[in-house]
Residue frames as qw, qx, qy, qz and C-alpha x, y, z in Angstrom:
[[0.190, -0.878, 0.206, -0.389, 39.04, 90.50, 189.07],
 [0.823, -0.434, -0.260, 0.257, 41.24, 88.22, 190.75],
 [0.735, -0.163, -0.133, 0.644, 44.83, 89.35, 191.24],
 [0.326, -0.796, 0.054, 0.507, 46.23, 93.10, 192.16],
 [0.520, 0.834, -0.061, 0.171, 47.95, 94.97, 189.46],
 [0.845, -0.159, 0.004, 0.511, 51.42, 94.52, 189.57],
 [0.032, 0.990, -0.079, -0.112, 53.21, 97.81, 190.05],
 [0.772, 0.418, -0.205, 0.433, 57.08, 98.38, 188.49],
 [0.585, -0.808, 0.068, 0.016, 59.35, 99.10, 191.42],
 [0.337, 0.748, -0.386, 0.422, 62.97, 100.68, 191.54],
 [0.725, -0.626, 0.022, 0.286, 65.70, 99.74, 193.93],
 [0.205, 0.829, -0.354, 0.381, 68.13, 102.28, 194.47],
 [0.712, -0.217, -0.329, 0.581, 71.53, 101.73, 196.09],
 [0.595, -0.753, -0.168, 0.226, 72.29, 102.77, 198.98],
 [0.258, 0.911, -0.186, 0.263, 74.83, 106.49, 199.12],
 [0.764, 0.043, -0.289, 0.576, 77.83, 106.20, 199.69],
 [0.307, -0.873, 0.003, 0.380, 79.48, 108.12, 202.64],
 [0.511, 0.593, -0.037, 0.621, 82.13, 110.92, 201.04],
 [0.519, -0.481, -0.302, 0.639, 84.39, 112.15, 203.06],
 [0.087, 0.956, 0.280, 0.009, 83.96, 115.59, 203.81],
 [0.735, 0.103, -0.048, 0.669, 86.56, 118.21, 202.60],
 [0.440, -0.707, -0.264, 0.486, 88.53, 120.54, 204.68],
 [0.361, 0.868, 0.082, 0.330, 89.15, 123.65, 202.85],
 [0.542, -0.469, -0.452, 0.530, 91.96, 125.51, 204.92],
 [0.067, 0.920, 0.124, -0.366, 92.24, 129.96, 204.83],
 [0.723, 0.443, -0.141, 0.512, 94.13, 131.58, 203.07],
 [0.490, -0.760, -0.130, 0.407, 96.88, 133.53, 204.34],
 [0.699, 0.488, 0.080, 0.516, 99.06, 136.08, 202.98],
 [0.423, -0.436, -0.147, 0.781, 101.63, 138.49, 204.17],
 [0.049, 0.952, 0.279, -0.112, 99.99, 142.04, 204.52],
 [0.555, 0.396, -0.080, 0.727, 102.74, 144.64, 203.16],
 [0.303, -0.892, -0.272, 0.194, 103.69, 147.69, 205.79],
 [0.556, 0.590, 0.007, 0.585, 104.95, 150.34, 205.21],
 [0.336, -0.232, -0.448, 0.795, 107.04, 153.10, 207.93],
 [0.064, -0.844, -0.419, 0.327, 105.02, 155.75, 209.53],
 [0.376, 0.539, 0.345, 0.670, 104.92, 159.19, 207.94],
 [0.208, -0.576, -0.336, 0.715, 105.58, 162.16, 210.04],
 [0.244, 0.671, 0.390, 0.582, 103.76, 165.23, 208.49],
 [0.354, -0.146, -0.478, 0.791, 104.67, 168.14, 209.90],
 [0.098, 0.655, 0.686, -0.302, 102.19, 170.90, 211.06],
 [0.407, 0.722, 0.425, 0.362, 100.71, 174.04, 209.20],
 [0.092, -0.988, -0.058, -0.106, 101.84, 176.27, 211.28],
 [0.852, -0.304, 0.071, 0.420, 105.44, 174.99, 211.79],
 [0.024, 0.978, -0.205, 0.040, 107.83, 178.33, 212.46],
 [0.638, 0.367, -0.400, 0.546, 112.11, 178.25, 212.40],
 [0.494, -0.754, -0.278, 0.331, 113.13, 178.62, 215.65],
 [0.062, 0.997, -0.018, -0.032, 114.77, 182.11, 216.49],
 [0.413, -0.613, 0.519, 0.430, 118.15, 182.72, 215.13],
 [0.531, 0.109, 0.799, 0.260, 117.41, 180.69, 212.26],
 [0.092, 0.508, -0.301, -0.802, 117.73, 181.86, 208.94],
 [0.743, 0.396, 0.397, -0.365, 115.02, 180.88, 206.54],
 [0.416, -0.162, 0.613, 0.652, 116.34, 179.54, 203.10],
 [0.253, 0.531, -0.234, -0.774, 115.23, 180.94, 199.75],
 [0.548, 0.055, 0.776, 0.309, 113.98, 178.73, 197.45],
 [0.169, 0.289, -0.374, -0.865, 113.87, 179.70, 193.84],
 [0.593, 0.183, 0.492, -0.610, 110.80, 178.95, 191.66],
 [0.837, 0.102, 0.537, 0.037, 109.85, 176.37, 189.89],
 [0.283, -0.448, 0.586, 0.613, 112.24, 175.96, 186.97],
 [0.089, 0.428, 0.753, 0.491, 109.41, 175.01, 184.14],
 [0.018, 0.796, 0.576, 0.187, 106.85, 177.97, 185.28],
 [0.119, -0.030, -0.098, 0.988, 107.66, 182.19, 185.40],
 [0.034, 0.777, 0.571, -0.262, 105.59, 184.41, 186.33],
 [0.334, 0.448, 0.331, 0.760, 104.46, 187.36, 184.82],
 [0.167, -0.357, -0.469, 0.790, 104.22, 190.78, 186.51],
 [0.063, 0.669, 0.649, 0.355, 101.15, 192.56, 186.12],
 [0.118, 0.245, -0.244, 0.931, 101.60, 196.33, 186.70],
 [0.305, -0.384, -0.328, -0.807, 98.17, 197.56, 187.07],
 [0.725, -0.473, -0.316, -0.388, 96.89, 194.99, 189.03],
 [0.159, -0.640, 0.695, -0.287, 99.78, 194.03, 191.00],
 [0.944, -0.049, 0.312, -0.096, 99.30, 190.07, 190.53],
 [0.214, -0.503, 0.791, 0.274, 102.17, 187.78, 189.65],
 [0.830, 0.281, -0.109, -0.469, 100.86, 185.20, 186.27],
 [0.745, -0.109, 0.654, 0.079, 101.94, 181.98, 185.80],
 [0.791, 0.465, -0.159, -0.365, 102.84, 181.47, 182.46],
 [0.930, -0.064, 0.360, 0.040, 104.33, 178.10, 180.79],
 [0.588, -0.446, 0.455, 0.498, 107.24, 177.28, 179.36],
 [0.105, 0.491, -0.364, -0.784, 108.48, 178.67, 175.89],
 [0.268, 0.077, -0.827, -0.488, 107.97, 175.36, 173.64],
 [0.104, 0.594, 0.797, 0.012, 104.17, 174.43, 174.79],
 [0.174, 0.743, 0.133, -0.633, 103.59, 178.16, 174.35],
 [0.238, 0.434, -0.459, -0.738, 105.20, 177.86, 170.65],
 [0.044, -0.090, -0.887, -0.451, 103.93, 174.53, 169.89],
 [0.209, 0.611, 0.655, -0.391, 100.41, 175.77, 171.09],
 [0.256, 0.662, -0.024, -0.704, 100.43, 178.89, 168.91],
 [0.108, 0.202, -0.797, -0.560, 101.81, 176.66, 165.44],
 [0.124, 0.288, 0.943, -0.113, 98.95, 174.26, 166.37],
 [0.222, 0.739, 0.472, -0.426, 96.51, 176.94, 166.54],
 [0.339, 0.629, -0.211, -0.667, 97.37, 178.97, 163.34],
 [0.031, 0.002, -0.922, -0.385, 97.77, 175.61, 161.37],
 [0.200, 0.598, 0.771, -0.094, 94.08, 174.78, 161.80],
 [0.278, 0.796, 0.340, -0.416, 92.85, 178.08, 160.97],
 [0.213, 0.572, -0.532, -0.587, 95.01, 178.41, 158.05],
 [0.096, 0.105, 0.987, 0.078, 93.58, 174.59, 157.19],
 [0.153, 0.627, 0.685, -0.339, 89.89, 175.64, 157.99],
 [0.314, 0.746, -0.021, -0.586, 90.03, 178.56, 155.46],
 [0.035, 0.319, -0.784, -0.532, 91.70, 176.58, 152.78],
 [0.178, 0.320, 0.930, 0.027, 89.27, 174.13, 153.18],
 [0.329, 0.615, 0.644, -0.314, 86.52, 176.46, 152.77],
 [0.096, 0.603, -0.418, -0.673, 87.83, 178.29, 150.22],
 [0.031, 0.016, -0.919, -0.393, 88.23, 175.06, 147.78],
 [0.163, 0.410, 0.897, -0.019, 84.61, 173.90, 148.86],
 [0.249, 0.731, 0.227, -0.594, 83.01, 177.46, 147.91],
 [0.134, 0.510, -0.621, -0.580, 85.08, 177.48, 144.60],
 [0.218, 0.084, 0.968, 0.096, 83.33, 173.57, 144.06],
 [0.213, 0.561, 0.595, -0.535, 80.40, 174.72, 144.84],
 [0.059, 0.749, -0.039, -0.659, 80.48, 177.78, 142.39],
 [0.113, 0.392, -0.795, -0.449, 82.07, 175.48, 139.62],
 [0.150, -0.086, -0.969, -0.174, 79.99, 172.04, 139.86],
 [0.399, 0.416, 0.529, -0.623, 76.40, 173.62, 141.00],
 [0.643, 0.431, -0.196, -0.601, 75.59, 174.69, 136.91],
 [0.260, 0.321, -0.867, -0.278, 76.96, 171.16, 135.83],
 [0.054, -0.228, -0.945, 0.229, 75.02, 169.00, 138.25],
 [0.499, 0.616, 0.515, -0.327, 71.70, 170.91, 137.17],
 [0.460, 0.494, -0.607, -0.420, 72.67, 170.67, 133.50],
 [0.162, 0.172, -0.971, -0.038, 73.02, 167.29, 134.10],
 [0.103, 0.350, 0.844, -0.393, 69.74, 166.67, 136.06],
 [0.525, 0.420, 0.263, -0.692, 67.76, 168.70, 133.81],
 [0.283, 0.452, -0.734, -0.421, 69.05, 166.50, 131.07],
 [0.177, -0.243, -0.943, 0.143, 67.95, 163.28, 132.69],
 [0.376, 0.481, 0.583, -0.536, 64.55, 164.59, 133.89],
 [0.494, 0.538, -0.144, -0.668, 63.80, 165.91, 129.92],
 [0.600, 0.130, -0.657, -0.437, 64.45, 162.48, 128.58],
 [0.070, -0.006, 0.909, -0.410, 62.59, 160.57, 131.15],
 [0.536, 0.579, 0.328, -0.520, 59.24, 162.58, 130.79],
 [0.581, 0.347, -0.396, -0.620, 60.09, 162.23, 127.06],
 [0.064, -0.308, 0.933, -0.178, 60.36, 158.27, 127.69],
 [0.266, 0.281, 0.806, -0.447, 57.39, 158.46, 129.76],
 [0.295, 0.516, -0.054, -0.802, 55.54, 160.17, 127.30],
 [0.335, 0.353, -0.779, -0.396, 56.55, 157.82, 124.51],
 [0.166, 0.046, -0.985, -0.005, 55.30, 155.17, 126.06],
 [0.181, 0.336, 0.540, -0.750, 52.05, 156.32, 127.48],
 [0.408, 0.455, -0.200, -0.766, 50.93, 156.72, 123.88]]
C-alpha cells in the first residue's frame, strides 16, 4: 500500500477573449403614399346645378321585366353564346357517349359469357381429369 494512485489530469488552455460583435438595425425607407379624400354618402349638387347623366355600363343591359317591374342584368352577347355552345356540346357528348356504351354493352355482354362459360367448362373438365 505505499503510494496514492496516480490520477490522469487535463490542462486546458486558457479562452481566448473575442471581441464582441456589433450588429447595427436595419433601416429602410417606408413608402407613402398622398391622402385620399373620400367624399361623403350623402354628398348633394349644390342648387342650380345640373346633375349629369351617365349611361350604363357598356358590357351589361338590362332587361325589362313587365310584370314585375324589375330591371335584369343580363351579360354580354358572346359569354351568353359561348355559354349556350358549351352547354349543348356536353349534352350532345353525354348522349353519344351513352348511346355507344349501351350499344357495347348489348353487343359484347353474350361474347364475354360465351367466353367465360368456355373457360369455366374446360377447367372443371381439367379439374376433373386430374382428380381421377
Amino acid at each position: 500500500m505505499g503510494e496514492p494512485p496516480v490520477l490522469p489530469s487535463l490542462h486546458l488552455p486558457l479562452i481566448p477573449k473575442i471581441p464582441r460583435q456589433e450588429i447595427p438595425l436595419p433601416s429602410a425607407d417606408i413608402p407613402s403614399h398622398p391622402v385620399i379624400v373620400v367624399p361623403p354618402n350623402n354628398l348633394e349638387s349644390p342648387e342650380g346645378v345640373k346633375a349629369e347623366t351617365t349611361e350604363e355600363e357598356p358590357g351589361m343591359q338590362k332587361v325589362n321585366i313587365p310584370v314585375l317591374n324589375i330591371k335584369m342584368p343580363v351579360p354580354e352577347q358572346e359569354i351568353l353564346i359561348t355559354a349556350g355552345t358549351t352547354a349543348a356540346v356536353s349534352v350532345a357528348a353525354t348522349l353519344t357517349a351513352t348511346a355507344a356504351f349501351k350499344w357495347a354493352v348489348k353487343v359484347l355482354k353474350p361474347i364475354i359469357k360465351t367466353a367465360i362459360g368456355k373457360i369455366w367448362t374446360t377447367k372443371t373438365k381439367e379439374n376433373g381429369s386430374k382428380m381421377q
